[in-house]
C-alpha positions as CSV (number, residue, x, y, z in Angstrom):
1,X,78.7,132.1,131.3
2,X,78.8,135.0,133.7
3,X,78.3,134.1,137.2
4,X,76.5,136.9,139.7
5,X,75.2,136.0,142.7
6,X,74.0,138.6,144.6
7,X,73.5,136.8,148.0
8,X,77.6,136.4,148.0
9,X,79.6,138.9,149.6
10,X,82.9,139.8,147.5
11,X,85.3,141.0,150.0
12,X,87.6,144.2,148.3
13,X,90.8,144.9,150.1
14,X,93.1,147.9,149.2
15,X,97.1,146.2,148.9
16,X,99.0,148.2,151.7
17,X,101.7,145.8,152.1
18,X,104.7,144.3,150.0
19,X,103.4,140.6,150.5
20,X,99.7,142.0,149.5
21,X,101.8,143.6,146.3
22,X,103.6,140.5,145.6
23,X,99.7,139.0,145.9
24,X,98.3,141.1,143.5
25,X,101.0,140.8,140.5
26,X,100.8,137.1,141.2
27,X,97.0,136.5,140.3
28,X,97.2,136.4,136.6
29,X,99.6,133.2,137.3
30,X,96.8,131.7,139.3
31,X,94.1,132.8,136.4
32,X,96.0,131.7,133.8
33,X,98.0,129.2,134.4
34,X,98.3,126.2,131.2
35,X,96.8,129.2,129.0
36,X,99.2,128.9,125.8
37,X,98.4,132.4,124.4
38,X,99.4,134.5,127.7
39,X,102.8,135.6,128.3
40,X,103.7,136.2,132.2
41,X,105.0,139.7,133.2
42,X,108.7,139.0,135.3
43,X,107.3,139.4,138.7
44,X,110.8,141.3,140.1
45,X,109.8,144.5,137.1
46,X,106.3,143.9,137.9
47,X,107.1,145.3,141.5
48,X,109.4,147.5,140.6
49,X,107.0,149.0,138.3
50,X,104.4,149.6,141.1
51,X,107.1,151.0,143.9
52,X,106.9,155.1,144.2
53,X,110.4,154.9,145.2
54,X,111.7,153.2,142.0
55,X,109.0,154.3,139.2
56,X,109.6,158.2,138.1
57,X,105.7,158.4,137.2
58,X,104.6,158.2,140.8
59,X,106.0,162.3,140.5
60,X,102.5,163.2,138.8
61,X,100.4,159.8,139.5
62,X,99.0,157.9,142.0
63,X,97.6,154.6,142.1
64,X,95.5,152.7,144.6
65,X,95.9,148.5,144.0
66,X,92.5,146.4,145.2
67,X,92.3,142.9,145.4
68,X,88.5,140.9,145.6
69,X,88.5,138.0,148.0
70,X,85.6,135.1,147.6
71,X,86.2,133.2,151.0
72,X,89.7,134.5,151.5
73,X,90.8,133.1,147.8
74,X,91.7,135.9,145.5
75,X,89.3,136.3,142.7
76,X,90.0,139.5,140.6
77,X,92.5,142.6,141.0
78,X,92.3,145.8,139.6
79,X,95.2,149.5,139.7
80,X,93.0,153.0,140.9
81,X,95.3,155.3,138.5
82,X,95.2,159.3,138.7
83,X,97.7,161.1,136.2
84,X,97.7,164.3,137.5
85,X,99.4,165.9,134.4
86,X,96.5,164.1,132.2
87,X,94.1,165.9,135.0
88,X,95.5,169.5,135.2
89,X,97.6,170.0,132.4
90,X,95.9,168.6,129.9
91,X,92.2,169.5,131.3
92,X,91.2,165.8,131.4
93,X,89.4,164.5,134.3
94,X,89.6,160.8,133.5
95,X,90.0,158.2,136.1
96,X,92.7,155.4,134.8
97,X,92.2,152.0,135.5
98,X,94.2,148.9,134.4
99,X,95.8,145.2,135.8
100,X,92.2,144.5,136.2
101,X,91.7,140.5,136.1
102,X,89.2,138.9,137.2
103,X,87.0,135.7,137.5
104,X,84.2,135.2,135.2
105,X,81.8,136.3,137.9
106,X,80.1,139.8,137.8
107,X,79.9,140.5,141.3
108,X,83.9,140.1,141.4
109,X,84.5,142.7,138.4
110,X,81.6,145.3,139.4
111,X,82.8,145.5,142.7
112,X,86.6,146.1,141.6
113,X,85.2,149.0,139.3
114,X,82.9,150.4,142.1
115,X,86.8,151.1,143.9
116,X,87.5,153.2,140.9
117,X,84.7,155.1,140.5
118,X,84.9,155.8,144.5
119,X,88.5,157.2,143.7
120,X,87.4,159.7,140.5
121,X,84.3,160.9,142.4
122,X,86.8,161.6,145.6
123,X,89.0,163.5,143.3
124,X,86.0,165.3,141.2
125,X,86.8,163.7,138.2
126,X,84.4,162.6,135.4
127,X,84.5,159.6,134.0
128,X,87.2,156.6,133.9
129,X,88.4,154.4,131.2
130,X,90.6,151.6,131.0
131,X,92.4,149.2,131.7
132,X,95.3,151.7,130.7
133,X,98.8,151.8,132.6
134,X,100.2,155.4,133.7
135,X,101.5,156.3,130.3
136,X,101.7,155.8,127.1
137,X,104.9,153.4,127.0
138,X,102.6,151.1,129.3
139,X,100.3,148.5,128.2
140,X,96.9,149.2,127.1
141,X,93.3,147.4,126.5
142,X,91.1,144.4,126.6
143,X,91.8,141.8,124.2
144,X,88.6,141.7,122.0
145,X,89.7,139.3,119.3
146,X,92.6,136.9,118.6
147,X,93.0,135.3,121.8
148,X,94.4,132.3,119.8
149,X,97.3,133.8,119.5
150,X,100.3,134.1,121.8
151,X,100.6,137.7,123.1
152,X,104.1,139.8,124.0
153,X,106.1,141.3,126.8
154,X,104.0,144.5,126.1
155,X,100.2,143.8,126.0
156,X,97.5,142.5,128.1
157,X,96.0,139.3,127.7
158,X,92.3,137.9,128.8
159,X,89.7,135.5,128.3
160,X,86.8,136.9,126.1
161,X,84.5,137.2,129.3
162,X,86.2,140.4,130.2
163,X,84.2,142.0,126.8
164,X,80.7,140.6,128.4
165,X,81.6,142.1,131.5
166,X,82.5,145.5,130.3
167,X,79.0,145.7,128.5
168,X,76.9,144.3,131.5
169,X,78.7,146.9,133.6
170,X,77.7,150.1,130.6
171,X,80.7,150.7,129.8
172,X,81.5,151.7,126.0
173,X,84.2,151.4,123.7
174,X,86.3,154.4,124.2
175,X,89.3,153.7,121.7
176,X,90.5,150.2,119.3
177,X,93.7,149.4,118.7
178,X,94.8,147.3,116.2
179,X,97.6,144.2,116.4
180,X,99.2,143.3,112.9
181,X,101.9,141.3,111.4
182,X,103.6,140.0,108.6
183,X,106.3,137.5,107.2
184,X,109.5,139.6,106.8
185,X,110.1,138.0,103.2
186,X,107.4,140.3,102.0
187,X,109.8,143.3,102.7
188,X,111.9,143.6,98.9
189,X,115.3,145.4,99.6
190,X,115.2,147.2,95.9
191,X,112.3,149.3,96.3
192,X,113.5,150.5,99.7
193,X,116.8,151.2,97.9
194,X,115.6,153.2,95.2
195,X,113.3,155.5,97.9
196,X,115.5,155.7,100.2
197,X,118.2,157.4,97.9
198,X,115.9,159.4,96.5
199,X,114.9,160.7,100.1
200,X,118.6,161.2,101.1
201,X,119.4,163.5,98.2
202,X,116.3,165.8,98.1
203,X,116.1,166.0,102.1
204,X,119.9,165.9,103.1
205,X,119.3,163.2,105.9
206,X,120.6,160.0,106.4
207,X,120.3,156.5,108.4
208,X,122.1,155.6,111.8
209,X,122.4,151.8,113.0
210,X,124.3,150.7,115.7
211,X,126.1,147.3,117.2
212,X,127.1,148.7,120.3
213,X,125.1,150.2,123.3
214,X,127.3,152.7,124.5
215,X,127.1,154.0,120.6
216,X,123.3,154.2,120.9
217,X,123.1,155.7,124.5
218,X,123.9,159.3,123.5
219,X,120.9,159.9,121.1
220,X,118.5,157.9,123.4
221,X,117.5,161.3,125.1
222,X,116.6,163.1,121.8
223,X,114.6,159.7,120.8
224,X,112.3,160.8,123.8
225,X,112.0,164.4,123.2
226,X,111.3,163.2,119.4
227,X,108.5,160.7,120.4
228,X,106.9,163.5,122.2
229,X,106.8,165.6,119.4
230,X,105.7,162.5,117.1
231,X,102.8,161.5,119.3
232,X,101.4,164.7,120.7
233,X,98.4,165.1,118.4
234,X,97.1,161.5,119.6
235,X,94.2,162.0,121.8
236,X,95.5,159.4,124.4
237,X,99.0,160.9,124.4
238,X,100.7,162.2,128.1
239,X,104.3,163.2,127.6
240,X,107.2,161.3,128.5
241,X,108.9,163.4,131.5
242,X,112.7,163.4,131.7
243,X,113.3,161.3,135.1
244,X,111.0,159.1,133.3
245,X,113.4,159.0,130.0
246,X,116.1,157.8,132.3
247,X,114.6,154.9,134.5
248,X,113.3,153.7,131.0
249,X,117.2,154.0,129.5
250,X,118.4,152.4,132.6
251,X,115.7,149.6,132.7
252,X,115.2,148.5,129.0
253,X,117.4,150.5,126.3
254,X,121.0,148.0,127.7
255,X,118.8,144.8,127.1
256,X,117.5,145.5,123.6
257,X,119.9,144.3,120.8
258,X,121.2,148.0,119.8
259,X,120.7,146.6,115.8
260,X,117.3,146.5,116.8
261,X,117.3,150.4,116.7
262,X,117.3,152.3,113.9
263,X,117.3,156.5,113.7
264,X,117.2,159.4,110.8
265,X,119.2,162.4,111.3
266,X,119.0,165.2,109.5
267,X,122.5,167.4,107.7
268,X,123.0,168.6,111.1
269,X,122.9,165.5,112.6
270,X,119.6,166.3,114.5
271,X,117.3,163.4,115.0
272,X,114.2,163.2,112.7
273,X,113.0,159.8,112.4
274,X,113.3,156.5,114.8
275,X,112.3,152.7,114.5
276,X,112.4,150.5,118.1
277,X,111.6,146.7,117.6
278,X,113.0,143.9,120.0
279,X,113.5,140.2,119.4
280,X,109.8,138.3,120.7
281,X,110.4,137.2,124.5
282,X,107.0,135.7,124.8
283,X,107.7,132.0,124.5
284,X,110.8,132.8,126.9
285,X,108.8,134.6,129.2
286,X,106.6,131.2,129.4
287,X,109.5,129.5,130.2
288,X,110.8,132.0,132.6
289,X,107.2,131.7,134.6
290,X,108.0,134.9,136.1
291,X,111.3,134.4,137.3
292,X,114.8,135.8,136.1
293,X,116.7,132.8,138.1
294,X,118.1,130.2,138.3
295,X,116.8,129.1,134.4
296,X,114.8,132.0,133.6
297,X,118.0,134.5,132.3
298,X,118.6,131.9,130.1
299,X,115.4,131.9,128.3
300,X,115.4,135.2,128.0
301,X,119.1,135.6,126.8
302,X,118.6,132.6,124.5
303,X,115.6,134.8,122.9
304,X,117.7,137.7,122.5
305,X,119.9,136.2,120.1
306,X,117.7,133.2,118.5
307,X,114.0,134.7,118.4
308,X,112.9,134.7,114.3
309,X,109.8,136.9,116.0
310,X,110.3,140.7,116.0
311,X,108.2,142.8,117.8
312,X,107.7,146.6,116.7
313,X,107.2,148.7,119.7
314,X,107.5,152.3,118.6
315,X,108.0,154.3,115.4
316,X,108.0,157.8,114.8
317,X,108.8,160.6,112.3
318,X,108.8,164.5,113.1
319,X,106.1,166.3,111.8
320,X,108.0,168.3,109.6
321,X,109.2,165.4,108.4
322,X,105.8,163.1,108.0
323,X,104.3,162.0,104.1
324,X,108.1,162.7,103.1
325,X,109.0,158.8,102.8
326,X,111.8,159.2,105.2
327,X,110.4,155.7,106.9
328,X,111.8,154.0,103.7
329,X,115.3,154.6,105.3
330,X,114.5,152.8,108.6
331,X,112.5,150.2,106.8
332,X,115.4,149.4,104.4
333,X,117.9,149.1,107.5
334,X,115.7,146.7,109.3
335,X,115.7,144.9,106.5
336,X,119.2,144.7,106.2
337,X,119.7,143.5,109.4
338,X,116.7,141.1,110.1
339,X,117.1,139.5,106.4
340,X,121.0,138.9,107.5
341,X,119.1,137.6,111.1
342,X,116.9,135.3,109.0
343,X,113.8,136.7,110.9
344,X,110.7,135.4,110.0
345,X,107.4,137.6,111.3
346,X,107.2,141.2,112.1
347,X,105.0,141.8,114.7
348,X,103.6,145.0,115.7
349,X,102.2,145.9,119.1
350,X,99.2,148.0,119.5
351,X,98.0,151.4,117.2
352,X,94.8,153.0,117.1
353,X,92.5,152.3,114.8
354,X,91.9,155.6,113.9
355,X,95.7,156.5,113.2
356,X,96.1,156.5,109.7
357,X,98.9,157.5,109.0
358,X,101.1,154.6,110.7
359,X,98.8,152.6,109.2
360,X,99.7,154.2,105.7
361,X,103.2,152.9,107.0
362,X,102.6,150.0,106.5
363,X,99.8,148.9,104.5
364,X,102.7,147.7,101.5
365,X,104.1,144.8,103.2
366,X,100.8,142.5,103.3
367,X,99.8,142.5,107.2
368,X,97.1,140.8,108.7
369,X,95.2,142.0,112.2
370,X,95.4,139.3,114.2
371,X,94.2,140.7,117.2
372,X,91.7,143.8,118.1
373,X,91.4,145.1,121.2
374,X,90.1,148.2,122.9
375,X,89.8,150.9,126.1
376,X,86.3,151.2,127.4
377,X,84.6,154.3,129.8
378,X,81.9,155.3,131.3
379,X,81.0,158.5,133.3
380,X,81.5,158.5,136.6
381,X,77.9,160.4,138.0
């Protein structure tokens, strides 16, 4: 039930200080703490992520942090996001918002979106949508349904309120992403055989795994360059800069397991095709309660090497390469690997509804959608 109690003043405060920052990314442990289903950021990457001196993106965005105070208790938080290359490269004059928790209480949410829309009208901009992150490697949207089921290190997770609130406020979905998975014993190696030696022949390309990071490293460059050319005709894509390539291969590509990745090149060894999944570090992450020491490492590393859960964060093919089958190649190496792993579900993280053809990906190996969730906006005037 939503609360909204006009008479109540709900005190916003902009986060200027590192003990105001530390605040804000500590919140969600306040608003859902003993939830089973949502998995705690680590607080050290969460401020990390948020410091202009240590996160590339801060190059071409901004952000503004807020936090809502009922009687000096924190009650809601929300990120003020402006992507200038979105704005003036791409001609888009949207107004990103995203971290935006709150209590189940109206007043608390409308006045944390009233700090956004204060921010796109200052910078003539015409409408905002959200929650987003700066990117595209960031997390993205309100949980709409499955919120009985544990999430991952990489999305969002919220109590079905945050729905209500959107539509009380007139916001409207903007974009829906789907969440889907399925038990790795419906992936059959002989099928993937057959296609993928088809696919080798009549294209001249071929698979590269790895078991060593400093083996991986040197392609991890073209990987980028690649997802940008994969994902440019999605209408919420922003490309991936190069200073942003390296704080991400500095950050996360040592602590992935290096099997975990999978590429296609092609006769002359140029890059065509890649597959990124990681073991699941949500029930670690639990454990860890936001904190890499003293027991938290352990979880984590523990997870690394024992999780049956795999997530699949990113997969792309060139264009020239697309409807060509050439994902049959990384599909059968996974599936050497993970079957050899004894991994039980394949999870994937979110995709657009409307993206078909990952979709068509997918669609042989019996998924469910577990969850649903979504980006709404609303004009700014």
């Amino acid at each position: 039930m939503i609360i909204n109690n006009p008479t109540k003043m709900i005190e916003i405060k902009k986060v200027t200080t590192k003990k105001e920052l530390k605040l804000f990314v500590e919140f969600p442990f306040l608003l859902y703490k003993n939830n089973a289903y949502w998995v705690p950021p680590l607080i050290k990457d969460e401020l990390e992520s948020f410091d202009p001196t240590i996160n590339p993106v801060f190059k071409h965005a901004q952000a503004d942090f807020f936090l809502a105070f009922d009687n000096h208790k924190i009650v809601g938080r929300i990120a003020a996001i402006i992507n200038w290359t979105e704005v003036n490269s791409q001609r888009l004059k949207k107004m990103r918002f995203g971290w935006f928790d709150f209590i189940d209480n109206l007043e608390v949410s409308s006045a944390l979106i009233n700090k956004v829309k204060e921010i796109g009208l200052a910078n003539q901009l015409e409408f905002m949508e959200g929650p987003v992150g700066f990117s595209n490697l960031d997390k993205v949207g309100v949980l709409t349904y499955g919120f009985d089921h544990i999430g991952t290190m990489i999305t969002w997770y919220n109590y079905p309120y945050y729905q209500t609130h959107f539509e009380k406020m007139g916001f409207k979905i903007e974009k829906e992403y789907l969440e889907n998975k399925f038990e790795f014993k419906n992936v059959e190696r002989a099928p993937l055989e057959r296609a993928s030696a088809l696919i080798e022949q009549r294209y001249q390309v071929k698979s590269l795994t790895f078991t060593k990071t400093k083996d991986l490293l040197p392609y991890v460059d073209e990987m980028f360059n690649l997802f940008n050319a994969c994902y440019a005709a999605l209408s919420t894509f922003v490309p991936i800069t190069e200073t942003e390539i390296e704080y991400i291969k500095k950050r996360y590509i040592s602590f992935i397991n290096p099997e975990y990745i999978k590429f296609v090149v092609d006769k002359n060894q140029k890059l065509i095709a890649f597959g990124i999944t990681m073991p699941s570090f949500s029930r670690a992450l639990q454990k860890a309660k936001g904190h890499l020491f003293p027991f938290g490492i352990f979880h984590l590393l523990y997870a690394k090497k024992n999780s049956k859960d795999v997530i699949s964060y990113l997969i792309g093919v060139h264009p020239d390469y697309q409807n060509k089958g050439i994902n049959a190649l990384i599909f059968l190496e996974f599936q050497k690997t993970f079957e050899q792993l004894k991994i039980v579900n394949f999870i994937r993280t979110p995709e657009l509804a409307d993206n078909v053809a990952i979709h068509q990906i997918w669609k042989k190996f019996g998924q469910i959608t577990h969850q649903r969730r979504c980006t709404f906006s609303k004009p700014l005037v």
